[in-house]
Z-matrix of the N, CA and C atoms (Angstrom, degrees):
N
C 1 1.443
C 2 1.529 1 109.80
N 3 1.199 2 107.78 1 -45.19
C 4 1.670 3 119.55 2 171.16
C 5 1.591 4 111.36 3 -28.87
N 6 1.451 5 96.79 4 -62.15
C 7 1.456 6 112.66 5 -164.70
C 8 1.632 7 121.40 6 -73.13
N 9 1.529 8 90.03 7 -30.91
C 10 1.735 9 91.65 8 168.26
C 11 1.685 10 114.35 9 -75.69
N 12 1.431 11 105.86 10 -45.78
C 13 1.741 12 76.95 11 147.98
C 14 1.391 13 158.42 12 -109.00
N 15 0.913 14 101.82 13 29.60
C 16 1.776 15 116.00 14 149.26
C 17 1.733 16 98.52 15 -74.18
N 18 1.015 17 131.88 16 -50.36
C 19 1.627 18 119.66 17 -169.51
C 20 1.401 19 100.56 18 -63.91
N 21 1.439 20 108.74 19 -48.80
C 22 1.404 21 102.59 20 174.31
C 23 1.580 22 121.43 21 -34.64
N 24 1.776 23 104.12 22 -71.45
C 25 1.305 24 96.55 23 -173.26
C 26 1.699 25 129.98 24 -91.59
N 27 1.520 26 103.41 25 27.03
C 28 1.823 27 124.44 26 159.77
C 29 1.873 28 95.80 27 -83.59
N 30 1.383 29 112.24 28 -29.52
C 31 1.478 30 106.50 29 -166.76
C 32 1.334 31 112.92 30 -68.59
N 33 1.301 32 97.39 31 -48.30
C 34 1.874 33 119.41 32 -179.35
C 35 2.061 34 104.64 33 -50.13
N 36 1.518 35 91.07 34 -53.45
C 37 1.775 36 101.58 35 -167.96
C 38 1.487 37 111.41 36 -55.15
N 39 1.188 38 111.86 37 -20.92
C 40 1.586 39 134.03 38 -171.83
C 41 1.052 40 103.72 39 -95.82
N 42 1.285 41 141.07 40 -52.81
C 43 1.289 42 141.69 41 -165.16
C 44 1.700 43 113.80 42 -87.99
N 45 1.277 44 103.92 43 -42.92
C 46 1.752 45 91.41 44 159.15
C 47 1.280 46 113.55 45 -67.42
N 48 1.262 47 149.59 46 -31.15
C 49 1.538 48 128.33 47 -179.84
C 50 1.755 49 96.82 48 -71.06
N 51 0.789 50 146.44 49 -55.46
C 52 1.496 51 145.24 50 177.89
C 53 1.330 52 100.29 51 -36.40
N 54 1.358 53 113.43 52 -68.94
C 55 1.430 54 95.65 53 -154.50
C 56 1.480 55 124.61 54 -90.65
N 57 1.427 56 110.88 55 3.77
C 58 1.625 57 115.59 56 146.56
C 59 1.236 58 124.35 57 -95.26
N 60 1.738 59 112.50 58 9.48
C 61 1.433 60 114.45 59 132.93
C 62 1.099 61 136.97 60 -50.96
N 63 1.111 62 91.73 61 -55.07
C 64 1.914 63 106.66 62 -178.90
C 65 1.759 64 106.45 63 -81.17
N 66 1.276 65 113.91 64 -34.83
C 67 1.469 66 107.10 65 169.16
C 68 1.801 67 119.95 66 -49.62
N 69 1.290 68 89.50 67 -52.14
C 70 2.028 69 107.94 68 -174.89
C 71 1.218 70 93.55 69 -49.78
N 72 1.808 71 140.98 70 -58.25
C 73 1.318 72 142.17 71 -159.28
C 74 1.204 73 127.33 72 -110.02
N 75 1.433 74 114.63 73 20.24
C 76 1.452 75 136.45 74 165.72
C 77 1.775 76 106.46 75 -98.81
N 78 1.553 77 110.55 76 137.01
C 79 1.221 78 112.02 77 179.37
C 80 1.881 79 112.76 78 -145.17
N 81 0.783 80 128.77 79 140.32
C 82 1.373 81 126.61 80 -158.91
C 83 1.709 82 99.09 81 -77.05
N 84 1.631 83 100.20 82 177.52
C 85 1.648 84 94.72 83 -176.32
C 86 1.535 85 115.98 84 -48.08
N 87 1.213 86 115.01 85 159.91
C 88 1.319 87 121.98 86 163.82
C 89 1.379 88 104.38 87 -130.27
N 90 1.506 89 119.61 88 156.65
C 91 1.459 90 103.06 89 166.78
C 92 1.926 91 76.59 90 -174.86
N 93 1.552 92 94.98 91 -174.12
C 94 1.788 93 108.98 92 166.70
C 95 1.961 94 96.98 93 -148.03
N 96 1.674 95 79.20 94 137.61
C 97 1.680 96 90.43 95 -177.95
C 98 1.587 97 81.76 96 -110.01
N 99 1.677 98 82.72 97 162.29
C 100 1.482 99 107.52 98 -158.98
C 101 1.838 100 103.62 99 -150.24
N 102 1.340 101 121.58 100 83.30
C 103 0.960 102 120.36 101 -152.37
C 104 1.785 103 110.74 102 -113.54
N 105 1.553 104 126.13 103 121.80
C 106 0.904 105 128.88 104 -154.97
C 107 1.595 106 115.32 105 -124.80
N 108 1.175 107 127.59 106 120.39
C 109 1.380 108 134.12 107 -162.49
C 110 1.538 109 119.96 108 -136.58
N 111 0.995 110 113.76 109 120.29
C 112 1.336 111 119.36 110 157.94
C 113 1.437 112 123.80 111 18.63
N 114 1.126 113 153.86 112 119.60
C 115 1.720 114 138.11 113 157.93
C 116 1.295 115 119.36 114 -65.46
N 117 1.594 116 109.48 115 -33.09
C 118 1.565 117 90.60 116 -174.83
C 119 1.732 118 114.65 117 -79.63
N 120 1.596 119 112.59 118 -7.90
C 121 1.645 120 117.00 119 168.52
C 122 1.685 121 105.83 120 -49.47
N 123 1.507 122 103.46 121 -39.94
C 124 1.379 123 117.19 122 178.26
C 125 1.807 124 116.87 123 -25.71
N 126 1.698 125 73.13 124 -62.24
C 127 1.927 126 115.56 125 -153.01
C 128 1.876 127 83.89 126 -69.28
N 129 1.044 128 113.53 127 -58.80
C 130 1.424 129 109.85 128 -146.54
C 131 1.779 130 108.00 129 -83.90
N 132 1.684 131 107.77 130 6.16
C 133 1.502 132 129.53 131 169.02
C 134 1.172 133 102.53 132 -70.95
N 135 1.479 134 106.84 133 -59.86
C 136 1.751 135 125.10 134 -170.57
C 137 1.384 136 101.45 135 -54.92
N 138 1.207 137 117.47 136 -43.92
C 139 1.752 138 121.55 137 -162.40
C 140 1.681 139 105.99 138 -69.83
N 141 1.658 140 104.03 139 -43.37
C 142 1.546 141 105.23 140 162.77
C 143 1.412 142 118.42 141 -43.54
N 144 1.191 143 98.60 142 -76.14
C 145 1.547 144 106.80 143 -167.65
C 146 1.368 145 135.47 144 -21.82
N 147 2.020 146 88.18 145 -52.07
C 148 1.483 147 113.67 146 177.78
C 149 1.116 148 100.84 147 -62.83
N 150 1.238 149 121.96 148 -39.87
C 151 1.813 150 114.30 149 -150.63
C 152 1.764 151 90.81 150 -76.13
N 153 1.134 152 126.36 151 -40.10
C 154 1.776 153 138.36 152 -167.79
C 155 1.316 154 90.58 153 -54.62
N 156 1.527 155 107.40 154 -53.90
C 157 2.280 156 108.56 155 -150.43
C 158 1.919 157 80.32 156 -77.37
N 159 1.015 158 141.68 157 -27.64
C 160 1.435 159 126.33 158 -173.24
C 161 1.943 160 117.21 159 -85.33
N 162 1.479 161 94.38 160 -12.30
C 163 1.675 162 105.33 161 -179.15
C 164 1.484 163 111.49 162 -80.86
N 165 1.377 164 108.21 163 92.27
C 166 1.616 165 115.89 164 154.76
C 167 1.124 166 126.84 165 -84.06
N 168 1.211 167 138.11 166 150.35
C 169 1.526 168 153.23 167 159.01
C 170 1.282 169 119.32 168 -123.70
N 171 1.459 170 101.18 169 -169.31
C 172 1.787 171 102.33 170 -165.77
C 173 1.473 172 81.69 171 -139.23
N 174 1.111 173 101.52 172 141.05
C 175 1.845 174 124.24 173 163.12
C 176 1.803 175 110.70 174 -131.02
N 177 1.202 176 73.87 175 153.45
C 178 1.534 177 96.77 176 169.83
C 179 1.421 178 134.69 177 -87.12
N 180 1.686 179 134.06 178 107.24
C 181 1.416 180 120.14 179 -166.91
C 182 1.725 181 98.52 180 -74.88
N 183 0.977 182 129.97 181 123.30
C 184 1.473 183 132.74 182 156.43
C 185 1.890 184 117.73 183 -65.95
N 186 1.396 185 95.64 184 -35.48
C 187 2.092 186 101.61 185 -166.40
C 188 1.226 187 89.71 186 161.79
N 189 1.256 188 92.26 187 -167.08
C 190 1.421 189 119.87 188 -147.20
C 191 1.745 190 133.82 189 169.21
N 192 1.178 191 125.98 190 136.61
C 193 1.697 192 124.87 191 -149.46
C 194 1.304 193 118.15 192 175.15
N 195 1.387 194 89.67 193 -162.85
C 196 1.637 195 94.99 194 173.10
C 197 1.922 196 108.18 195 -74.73
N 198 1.379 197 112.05 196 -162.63
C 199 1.249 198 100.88 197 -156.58
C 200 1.887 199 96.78 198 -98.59
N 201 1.301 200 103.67 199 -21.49
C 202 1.730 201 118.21 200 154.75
C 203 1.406 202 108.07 201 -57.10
N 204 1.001 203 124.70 202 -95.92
C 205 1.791 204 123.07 203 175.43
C 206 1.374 205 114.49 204 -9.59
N 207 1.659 206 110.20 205 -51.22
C 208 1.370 207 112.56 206 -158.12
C 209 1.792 208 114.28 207 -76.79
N 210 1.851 209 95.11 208 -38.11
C 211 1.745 210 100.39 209 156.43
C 212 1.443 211 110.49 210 -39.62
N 213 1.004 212 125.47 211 -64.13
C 214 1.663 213 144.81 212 -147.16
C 215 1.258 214 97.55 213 -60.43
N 216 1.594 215 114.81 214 -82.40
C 217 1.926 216 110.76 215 147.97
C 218 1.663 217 114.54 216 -10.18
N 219 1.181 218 137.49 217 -84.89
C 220 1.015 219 136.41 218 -145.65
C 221 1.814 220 103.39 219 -66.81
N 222 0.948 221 114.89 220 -43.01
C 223 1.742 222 137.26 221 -178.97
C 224 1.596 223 91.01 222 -63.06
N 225 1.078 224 152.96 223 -40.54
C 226 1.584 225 152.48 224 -167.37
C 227 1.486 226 81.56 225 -96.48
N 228 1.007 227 145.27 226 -87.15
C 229 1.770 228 166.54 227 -178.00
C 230 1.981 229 88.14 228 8.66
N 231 1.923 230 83.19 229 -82.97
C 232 1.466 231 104.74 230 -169.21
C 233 1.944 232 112.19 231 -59.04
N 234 1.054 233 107.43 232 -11.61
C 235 1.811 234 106.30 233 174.91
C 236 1.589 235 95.69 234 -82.66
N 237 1.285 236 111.72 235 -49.67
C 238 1.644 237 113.65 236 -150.52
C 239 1.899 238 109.96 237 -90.17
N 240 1.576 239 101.31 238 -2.51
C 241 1.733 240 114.11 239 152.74
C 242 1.244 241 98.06 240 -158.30
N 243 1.025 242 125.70 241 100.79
C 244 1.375 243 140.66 242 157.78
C 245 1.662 244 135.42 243 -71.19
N 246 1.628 245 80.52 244 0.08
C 247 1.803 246 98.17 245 -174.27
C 248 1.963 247 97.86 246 -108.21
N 249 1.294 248 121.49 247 -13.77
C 250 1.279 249 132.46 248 165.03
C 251 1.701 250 110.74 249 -82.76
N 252 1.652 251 93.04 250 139.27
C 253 1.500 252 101.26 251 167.32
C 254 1.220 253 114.04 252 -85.78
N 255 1.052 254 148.06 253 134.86
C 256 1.346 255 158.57 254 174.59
C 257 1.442 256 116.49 255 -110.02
N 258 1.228 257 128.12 256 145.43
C 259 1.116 258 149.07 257 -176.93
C 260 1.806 259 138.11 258 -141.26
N 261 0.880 260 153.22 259 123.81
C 262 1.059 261 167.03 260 172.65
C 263 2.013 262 122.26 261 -65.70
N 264 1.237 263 107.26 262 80.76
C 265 1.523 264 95.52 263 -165.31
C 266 1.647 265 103.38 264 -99.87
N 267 1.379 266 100.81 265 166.09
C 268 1.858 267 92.47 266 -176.78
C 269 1.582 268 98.58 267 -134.23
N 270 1.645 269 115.66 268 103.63
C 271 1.093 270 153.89 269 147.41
C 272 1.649 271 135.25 270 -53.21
N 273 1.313 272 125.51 271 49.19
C 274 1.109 273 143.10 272 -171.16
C 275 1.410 274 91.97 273 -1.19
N 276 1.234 275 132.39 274 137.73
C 277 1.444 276 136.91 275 -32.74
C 278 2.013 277 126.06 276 -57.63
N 279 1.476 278 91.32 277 -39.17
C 280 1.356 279 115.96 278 170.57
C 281 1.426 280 133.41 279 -112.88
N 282 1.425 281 90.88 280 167.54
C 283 1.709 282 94.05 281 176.49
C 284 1.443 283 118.13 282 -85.29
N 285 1.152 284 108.86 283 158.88
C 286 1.463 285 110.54 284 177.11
C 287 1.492 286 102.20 285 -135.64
N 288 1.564 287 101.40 286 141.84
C 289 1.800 288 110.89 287 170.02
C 290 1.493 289 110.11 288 -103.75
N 291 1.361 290 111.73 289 135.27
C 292 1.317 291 123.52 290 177.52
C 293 1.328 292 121.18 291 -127.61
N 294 1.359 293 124.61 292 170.62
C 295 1.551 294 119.28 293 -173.28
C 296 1.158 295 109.78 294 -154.20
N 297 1.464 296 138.52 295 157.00
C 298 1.389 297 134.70 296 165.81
C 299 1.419 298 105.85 297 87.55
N 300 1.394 299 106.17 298 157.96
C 301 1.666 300 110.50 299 150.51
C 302 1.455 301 95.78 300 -159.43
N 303 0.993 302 95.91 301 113.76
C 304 1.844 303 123.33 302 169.25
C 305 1.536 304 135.36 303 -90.19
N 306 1.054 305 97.50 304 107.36
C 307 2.082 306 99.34 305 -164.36
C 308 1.558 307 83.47 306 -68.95
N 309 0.702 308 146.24 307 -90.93
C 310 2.157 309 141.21 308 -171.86
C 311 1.292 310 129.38 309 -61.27
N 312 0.909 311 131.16 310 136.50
C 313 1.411 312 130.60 311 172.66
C 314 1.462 313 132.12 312 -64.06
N 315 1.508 314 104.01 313 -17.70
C 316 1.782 315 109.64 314 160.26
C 317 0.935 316 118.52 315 -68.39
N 318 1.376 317 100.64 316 -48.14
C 319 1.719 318 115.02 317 -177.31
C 320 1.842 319 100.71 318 -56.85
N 321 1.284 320 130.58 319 -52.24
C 322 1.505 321 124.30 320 -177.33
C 323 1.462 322 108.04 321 -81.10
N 324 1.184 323 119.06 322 -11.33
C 325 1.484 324 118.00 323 171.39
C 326 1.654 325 105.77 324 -65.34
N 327 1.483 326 117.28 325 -62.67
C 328 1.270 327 125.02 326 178.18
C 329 1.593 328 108.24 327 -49.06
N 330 1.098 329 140.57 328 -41.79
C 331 1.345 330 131.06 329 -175.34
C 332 1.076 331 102.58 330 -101.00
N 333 1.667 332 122.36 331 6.41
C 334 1.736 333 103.37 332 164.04
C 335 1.435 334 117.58 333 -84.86
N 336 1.533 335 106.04 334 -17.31
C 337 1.387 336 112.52 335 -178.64
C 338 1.435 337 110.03 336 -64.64
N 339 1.580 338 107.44 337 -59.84
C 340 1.247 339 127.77 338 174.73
C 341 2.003 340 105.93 339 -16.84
N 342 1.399 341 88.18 340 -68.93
C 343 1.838 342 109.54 341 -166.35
C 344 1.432 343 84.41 342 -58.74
N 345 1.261 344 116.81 343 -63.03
C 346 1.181 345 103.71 344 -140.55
C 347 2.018 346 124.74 345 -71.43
N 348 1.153 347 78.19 346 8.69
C 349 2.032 348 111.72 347 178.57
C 350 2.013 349 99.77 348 -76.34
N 351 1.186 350 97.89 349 -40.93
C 352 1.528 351 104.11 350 179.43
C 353 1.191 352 114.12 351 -88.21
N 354 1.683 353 115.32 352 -28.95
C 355 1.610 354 114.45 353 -166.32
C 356 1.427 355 100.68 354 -131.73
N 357 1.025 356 107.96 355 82.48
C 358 2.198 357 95.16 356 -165.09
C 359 1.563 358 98.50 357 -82.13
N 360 1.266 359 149.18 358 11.55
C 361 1.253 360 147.51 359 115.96
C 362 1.391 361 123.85 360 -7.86
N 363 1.547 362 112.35 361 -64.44
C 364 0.883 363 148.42 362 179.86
C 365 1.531 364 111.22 363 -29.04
N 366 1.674 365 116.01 364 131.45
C 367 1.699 366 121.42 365 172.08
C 368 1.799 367 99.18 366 -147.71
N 369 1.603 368 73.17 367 159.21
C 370 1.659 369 87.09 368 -162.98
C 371 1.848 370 85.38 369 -96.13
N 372 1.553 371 91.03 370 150.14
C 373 1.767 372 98.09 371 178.69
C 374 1.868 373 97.41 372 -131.93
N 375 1.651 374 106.11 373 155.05
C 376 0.995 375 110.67 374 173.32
C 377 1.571 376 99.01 375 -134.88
N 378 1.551 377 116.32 376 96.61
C 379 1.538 378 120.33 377 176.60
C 380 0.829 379 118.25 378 -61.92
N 381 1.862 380 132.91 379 142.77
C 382 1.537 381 121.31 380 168.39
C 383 0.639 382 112.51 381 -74.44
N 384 1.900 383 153.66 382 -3.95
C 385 1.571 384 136.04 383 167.82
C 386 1.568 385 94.38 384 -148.55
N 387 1.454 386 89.10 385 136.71
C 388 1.576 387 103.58 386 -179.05
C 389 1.855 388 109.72 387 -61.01
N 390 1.350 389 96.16 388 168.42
C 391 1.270 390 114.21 389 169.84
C 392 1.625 391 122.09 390 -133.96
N 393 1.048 392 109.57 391 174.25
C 394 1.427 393 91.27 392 -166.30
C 395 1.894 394 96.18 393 -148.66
């Protein structure tokens, strides 16, 4: 019994110097990617972009609160137009619920009335840069 462990622990003494041998001089892949594309993908990025940072709309404020309240809003919001996206924005101090995004102002005029029959709270906003 002696002897099996002494082999045992000659096995161990041996085998950790090895294998933080091989640990110290082992190194995972290396390589360099080099990735080459089109220019006009370039061009037609830029053309997005601009067109995005220049796209305003108009939304609708529904309310606004704590960040409980503002769920609560949004949960009534999404039953009572369900064809509007709604959203949840956070406006130092509070939250605010919003809905819609309207490329014209007739067009959000007409469904502000609409909303605003259910939520007479309710104001129409036109942000200077979209959000998403």
């Amino acid at each position: 019994m002696r002897k099996t462990l002494q082999f045992y622990v000659m096995q161990k003494i041996v085998l950790i110097p090895v294998f933080l041998f091989v640990l110290h001089f082992s190194h995972g892949q290396e390589g360099q990617i080099n990735i080459q594309q089109d220019e006009q993908i370039t061009q037609l990025l830029n053309i997005y972009k601009s067109v995005l940072k220049n796209n305003e709309y108009y939304r609708i404020q529904v309310g606004f609160g704590d960040f409980d309240k503002a769920r609560s809003i949004k949960s009534d919001v999404e039953q009572d137009f369900p064809e509007l996206p709604s959203k949840i924005d956070f406006d130092s101090p509070t939250y605010r619920v919003r809905i819609g995004r309207f490329k014209t102002k007739l067009e959000a005029e007409r469904k502000f009335n609409e909303v605003r029959a259910k939520y007479p709270d309710a104001m129409l906003l036109k942000p200077k840069k979209s959000t998403k």
